[in-house]
N, CA, C and O atoms as a MOPAC input file, in Angstrom:
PM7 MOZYME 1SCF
protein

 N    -23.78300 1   -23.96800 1    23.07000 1
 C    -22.83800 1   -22.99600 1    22.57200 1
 C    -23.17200 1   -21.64000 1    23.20100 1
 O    -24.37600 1   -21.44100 1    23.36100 1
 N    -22.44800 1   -20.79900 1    23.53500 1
 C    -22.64900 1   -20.04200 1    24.32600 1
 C    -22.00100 1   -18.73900 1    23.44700 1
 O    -21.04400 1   -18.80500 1    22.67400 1
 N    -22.66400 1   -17.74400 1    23.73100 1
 C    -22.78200 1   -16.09000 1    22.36000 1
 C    -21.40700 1   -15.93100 1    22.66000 1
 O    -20.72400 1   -15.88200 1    21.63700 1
 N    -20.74200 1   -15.82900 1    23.76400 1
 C    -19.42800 1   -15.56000 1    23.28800 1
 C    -18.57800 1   -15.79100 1    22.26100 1
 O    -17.71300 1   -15.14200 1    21.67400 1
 N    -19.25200 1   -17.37900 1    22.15800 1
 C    -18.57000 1   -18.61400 1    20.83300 1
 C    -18.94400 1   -18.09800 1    19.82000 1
 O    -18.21100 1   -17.55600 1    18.99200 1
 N    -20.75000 1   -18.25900 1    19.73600 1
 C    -20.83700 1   -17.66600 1    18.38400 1
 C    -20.11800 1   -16.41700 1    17.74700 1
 O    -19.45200 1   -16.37000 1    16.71300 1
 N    -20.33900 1   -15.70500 1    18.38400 1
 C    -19.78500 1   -13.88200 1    17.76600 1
 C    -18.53900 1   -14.50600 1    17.60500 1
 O    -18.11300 1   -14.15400 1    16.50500 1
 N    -17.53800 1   -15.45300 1    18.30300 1
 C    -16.21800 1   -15.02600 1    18.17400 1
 C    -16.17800 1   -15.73200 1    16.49800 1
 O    -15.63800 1   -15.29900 1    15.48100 1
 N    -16.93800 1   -16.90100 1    16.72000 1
 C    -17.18500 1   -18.16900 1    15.40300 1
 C    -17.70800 1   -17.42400 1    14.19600 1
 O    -17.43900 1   -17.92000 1    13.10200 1
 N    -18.41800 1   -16.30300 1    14.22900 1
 C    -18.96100 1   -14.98500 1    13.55300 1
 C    -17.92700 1   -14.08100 1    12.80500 1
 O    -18.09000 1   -13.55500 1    11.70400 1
 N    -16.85700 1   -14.00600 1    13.59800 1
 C    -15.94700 1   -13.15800 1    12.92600 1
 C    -14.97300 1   -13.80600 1    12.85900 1
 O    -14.07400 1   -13.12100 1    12.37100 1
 N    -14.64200 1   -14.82500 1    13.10200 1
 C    -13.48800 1   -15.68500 1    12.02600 1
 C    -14.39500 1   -16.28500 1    10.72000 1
 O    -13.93200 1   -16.14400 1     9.58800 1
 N    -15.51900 1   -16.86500 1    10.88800 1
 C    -15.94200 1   -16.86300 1     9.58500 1
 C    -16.19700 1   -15.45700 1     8.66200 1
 O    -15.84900 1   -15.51400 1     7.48300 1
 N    -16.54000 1   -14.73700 1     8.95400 1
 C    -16.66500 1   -13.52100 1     8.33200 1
 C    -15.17700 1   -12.94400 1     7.51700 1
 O    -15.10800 1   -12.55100 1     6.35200 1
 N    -13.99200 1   -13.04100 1     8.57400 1
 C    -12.66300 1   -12.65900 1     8.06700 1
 C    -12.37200 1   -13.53100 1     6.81800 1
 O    -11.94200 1   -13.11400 1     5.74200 1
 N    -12.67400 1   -14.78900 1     7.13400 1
 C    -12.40600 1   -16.46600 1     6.21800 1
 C    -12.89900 1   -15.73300 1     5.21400 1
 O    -11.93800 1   -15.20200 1     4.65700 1
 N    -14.07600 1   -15.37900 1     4.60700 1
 C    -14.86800 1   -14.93600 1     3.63600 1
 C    -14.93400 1   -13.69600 1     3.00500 1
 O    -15.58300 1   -13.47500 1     1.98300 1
 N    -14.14000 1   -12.74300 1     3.72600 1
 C    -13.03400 1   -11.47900 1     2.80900 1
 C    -11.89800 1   -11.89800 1     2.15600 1
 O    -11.44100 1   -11.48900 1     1.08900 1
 N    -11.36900 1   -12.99300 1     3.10400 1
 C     -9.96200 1   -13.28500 1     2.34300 1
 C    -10.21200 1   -14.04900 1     1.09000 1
 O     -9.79400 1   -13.68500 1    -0.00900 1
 N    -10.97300 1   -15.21900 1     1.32300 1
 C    -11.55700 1   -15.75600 1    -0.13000 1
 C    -12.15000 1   -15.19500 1    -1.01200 1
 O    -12.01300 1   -15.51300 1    -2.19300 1
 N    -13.15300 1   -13.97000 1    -0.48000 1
 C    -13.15300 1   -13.16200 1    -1.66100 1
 C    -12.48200 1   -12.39700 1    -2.75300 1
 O    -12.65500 1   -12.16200 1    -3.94900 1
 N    -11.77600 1   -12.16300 1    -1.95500 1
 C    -10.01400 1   -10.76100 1    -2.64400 1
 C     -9.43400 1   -11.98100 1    -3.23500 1
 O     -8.90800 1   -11.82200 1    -4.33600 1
 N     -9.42200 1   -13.19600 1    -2.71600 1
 C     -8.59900 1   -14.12100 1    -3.84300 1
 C     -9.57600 1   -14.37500 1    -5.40200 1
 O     -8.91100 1   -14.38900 1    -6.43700 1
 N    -11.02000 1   -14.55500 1    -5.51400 1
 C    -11.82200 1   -15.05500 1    -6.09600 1
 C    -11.89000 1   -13.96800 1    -7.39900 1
 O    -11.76100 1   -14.12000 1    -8.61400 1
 N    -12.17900 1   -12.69200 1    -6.45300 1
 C    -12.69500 1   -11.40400 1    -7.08300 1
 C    -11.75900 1   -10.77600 1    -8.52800 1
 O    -10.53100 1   -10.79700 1    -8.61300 1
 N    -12.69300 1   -10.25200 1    -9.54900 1
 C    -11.44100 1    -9.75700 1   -10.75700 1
 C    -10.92500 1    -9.01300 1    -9.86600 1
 O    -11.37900 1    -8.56100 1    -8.81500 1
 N     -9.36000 1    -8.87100 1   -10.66200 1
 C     -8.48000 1    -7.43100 1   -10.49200 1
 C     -8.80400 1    -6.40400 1   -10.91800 1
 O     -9.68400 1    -6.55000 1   -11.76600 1
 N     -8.38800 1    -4.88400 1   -10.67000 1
 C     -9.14200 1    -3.80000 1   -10.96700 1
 C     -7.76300 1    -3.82200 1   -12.45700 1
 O     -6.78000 1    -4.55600 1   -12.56300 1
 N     -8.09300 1    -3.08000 1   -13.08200 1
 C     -7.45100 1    -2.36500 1   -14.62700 1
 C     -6.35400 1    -2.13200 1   -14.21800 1
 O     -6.35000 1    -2.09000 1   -12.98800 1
 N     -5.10800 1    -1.90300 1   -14.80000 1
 C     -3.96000 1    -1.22700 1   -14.71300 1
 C     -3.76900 1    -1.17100 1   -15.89600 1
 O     -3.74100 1    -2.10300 1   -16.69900 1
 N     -3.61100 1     0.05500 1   -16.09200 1
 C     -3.26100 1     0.59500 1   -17.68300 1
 C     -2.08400 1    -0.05100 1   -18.27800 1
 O     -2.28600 1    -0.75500 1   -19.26800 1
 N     -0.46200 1     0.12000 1   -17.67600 1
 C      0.52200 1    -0.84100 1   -17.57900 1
 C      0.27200 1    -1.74800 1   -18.13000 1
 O      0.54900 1    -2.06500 1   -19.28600 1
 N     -0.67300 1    -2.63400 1   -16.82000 1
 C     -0.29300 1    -4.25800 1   -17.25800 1
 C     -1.26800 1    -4.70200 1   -18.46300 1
 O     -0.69300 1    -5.15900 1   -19.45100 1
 N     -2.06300 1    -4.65700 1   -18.48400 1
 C     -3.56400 1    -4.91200 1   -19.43400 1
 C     -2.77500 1    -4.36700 1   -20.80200 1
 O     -2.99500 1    -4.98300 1   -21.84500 1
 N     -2.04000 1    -3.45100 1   -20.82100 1
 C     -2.00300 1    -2.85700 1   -22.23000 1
 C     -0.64200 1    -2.50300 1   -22.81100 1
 O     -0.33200 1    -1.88800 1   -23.83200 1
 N      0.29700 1    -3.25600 1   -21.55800 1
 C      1.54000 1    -3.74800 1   -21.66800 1
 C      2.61700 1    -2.29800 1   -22.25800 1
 O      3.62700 1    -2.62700 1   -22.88000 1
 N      2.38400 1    -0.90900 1   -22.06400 1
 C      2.72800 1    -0.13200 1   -22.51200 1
 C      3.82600 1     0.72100 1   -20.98700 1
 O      3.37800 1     0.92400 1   -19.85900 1
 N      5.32000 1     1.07200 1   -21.48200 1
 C      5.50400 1     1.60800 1   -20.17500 1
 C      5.72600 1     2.82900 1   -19.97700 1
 O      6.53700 1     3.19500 1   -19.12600 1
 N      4.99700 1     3.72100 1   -20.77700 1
 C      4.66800 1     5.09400 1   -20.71700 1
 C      4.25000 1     5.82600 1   -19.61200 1
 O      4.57100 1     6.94200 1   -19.20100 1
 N      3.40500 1     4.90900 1   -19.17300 1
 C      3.23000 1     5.49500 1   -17.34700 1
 C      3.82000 1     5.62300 1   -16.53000 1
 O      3.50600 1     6.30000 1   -15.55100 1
 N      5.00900 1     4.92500 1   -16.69900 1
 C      6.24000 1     4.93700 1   -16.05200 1
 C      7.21700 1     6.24900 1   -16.09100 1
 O      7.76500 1     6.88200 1   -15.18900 1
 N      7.20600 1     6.37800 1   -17.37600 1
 C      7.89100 1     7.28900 1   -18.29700 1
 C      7.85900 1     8.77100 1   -17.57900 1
 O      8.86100 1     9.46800 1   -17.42200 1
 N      5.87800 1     9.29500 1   -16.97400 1
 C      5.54600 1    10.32700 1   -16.53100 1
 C      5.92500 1    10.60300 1   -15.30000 1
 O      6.33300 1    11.72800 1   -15.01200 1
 N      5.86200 1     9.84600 1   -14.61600 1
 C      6.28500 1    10.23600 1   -13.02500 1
 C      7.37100 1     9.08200 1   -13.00200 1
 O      7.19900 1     7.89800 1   -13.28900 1
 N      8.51100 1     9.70600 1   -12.59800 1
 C      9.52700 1     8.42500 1   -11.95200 1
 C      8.93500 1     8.31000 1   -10.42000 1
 O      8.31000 1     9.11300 1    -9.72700 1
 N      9.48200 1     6.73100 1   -10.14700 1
 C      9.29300 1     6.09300 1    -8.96200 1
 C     10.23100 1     6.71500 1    -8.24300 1
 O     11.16400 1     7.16200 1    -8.90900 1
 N     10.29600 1     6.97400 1    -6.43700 1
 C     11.19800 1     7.60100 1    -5.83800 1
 C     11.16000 1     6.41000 1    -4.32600 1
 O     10.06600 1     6.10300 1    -3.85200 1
 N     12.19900 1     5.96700 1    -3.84600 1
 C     11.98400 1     5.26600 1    -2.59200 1
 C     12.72700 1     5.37600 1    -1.50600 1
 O     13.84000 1     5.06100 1    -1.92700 1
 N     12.83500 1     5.61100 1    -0.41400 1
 C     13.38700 1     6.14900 1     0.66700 1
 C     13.82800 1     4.91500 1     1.50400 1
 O     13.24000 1     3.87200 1     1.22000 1
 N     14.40300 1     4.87900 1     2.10900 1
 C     15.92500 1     3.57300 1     2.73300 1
 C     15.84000 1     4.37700 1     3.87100 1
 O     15.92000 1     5.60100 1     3.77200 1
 N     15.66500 1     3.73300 1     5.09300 1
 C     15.75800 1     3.84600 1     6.13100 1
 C     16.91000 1     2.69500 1     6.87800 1
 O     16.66800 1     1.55700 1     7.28000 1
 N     18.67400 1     3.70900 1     6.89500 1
 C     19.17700 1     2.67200 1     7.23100 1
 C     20.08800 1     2.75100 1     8.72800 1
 O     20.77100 1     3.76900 1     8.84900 1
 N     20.13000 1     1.86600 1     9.72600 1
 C     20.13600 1     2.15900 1    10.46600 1
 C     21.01500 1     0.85200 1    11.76100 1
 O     20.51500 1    -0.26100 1    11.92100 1
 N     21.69300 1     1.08100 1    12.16400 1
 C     23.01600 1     0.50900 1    13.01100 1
 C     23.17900 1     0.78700 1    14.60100 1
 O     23.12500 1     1.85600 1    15.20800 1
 N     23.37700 1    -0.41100 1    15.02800 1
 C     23.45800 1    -0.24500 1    16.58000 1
 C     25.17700 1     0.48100 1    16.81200 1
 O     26.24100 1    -0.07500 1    16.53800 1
 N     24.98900 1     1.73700 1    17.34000 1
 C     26.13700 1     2.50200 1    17.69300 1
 C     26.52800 1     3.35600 1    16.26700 1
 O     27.55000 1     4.03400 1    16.15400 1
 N     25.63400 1     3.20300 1    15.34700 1
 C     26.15000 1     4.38600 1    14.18000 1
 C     24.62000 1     5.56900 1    13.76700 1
 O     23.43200 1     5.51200 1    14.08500 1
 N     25.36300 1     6.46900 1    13.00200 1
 C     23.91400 1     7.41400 1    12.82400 1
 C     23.08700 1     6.78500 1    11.67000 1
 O     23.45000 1     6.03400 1    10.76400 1
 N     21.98500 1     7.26000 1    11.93600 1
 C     21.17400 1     6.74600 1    11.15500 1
 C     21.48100 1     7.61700 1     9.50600 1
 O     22.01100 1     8.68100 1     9.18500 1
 N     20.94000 1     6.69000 1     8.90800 1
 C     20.74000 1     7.41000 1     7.67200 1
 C     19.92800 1     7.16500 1     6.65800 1
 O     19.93000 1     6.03800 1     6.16100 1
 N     19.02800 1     8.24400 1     6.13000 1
 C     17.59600 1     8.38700 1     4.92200 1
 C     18.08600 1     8.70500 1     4.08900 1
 O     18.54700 1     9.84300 1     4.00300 1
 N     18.18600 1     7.69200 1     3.02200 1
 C     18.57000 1     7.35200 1     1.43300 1
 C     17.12100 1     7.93600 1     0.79300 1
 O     16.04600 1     7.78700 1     1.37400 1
 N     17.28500 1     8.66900 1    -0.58700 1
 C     16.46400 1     9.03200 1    -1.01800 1
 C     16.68800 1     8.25000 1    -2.73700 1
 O     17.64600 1     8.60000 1    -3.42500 1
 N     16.01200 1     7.54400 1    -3.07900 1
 C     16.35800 1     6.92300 1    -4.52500 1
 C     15.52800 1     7.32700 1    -5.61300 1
 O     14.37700 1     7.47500 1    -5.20200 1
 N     15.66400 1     7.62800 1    -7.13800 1
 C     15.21800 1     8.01000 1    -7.73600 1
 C     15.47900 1     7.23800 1    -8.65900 1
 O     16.65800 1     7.05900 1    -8.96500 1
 N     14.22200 1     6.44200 1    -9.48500 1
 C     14.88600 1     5.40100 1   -10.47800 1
 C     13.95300 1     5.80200 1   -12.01300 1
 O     14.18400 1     5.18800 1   -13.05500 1

Protein backbone atom coordinates (compact mmCIF):
# COMPACT_ATOMS: atom_id res chain seq x y z
CA UNK A 1 0.00 0.00 0.00
CA UNK A 2 1.52 2.96 -0.85
CA UNK A 3 1.07 6.65 1.53
CA UNK A 4 -0.73 8.10 -1.12
CA UNK A 5 -3.50 5.30 -0.39
CA UNK A 6 -3.22 5.50 3.06
CA UNK A 7 -3.71 9.40 3.66
CA UNK A 8 -6.31 9.28 0.93
CA UNK A 9 -7.94 5.88 3.00
CA UNK A 10 -7.24 8.39 6.15
CA UNK A 11 -9.55 10.93 5.15
CA UNK A 12 -12.42 9.13 3.82
CA UNK A 13 -12.38 7.24 6.95
CA UNK A 14 -12.04 10.21 9.03
CA UNK A 15 -15.03 12.10 6.96
CA UNK A 16 -17.10 8.44 7.44
CA UNK A 17 -16.66 9.14 11.23
CA UNK A 18 -17.93 12.93 11.44
CA UNK A 19 -20.84 12.00 9.55
CA UNK A 20 -21.69 9.09 11.91
CA UNK A 21 -21.02 11.09 14.59
CA UNK A 22 -23.55 14.21 13.91
CA UNK A 23 -25.98 11.31 13.27
CA UNK A 24 -25.21 9.45 16.78
CA UNK A 25 -24.53 12.69 18.81
CA UNK A 26 -27.53 14.47 21.18
CA UNK A 27 -29.14 17.51 19.64
CA UNK A 28 -28.30 20.81 21.15
CA UNK A 29 -31.65 22.50 23.20
CA UNK A 30 -34.10 24.53 21.36
CA UNK A 31 -36.20 26.35 23.57
CA UNK A 32 -39.20 25.99 20.89
CA UNK A 33 -39.01 22.50 20.44
CA UNK A 34 -38.10 20.90 23.98
CA UNK A 35 -40.68 23.19 25.58
CA UNK A 36 -43.12 23.31 22.80
CA UNK A 37 -43.89 27.07 23.45
CA UNK A 38 -44.13 29.59 20.32
CA UNK A 39 -43.23 32.70 21.95
CA UNK A 40 -39.92 32.83 20.34
CA UNK A 41 -41.42 33.16 17.40
CA UNK A 42 -43.67 35.77 18.58
CA UNK A 43 -40.24 38.14 19.28
CA UNK A 44 -38.55 38.39 16.13
CA UNK A 45 -40.59 37.56 12.96
CA UNK A 46 -38.92 35.38 10.34
CA UNK A 47 -38.05 37.47 7.10
CA UNK A 48 -36.97 35.56 3.66
CA UNK A 49 -35.75 36.92 0.49
CA UNK A 50 -36.77 35.21 -3.16
CA UNK A 51 -34.41 35.57 -5.60
CA UNK A 52 -36.46 35.40 -8.78
CA UNK A 53 -35.18 35.30 -11.94
CA UNK A 54 -35.98 34.59 -15.98
CA UNK A 55 -34.15 34.13 -19.13
CA UNK A 56 -34.93 37.54 -21.06
CA UNK A 57 -36.86 39.21 -18.01
CA UNK A 58 -35.52 41.47 -14.98
CA UNK A 59 -34.68 40.02 -12.17
CA UNK A 60 -36.48 40.40 -9.11
CA UNK A 61 -35.73 40.38 -4.88
CA UNK A 62 -38.89 39.51 -3.02
CA UNK A 63 -38.60 40.46 0.48
CA UNK A 64 -41.16 38.26 2.80
CA UNK A 65 -42.18 38.87 6.17
CA UNK A 66 -44.18 36.16 7.94
Amino acid sequence: MDWQQLVSLAIVGSAAGFLLWSKVRRPKFSFKRDTHCGCVAAVSPQASIVFHARKGERPQVRVRVT
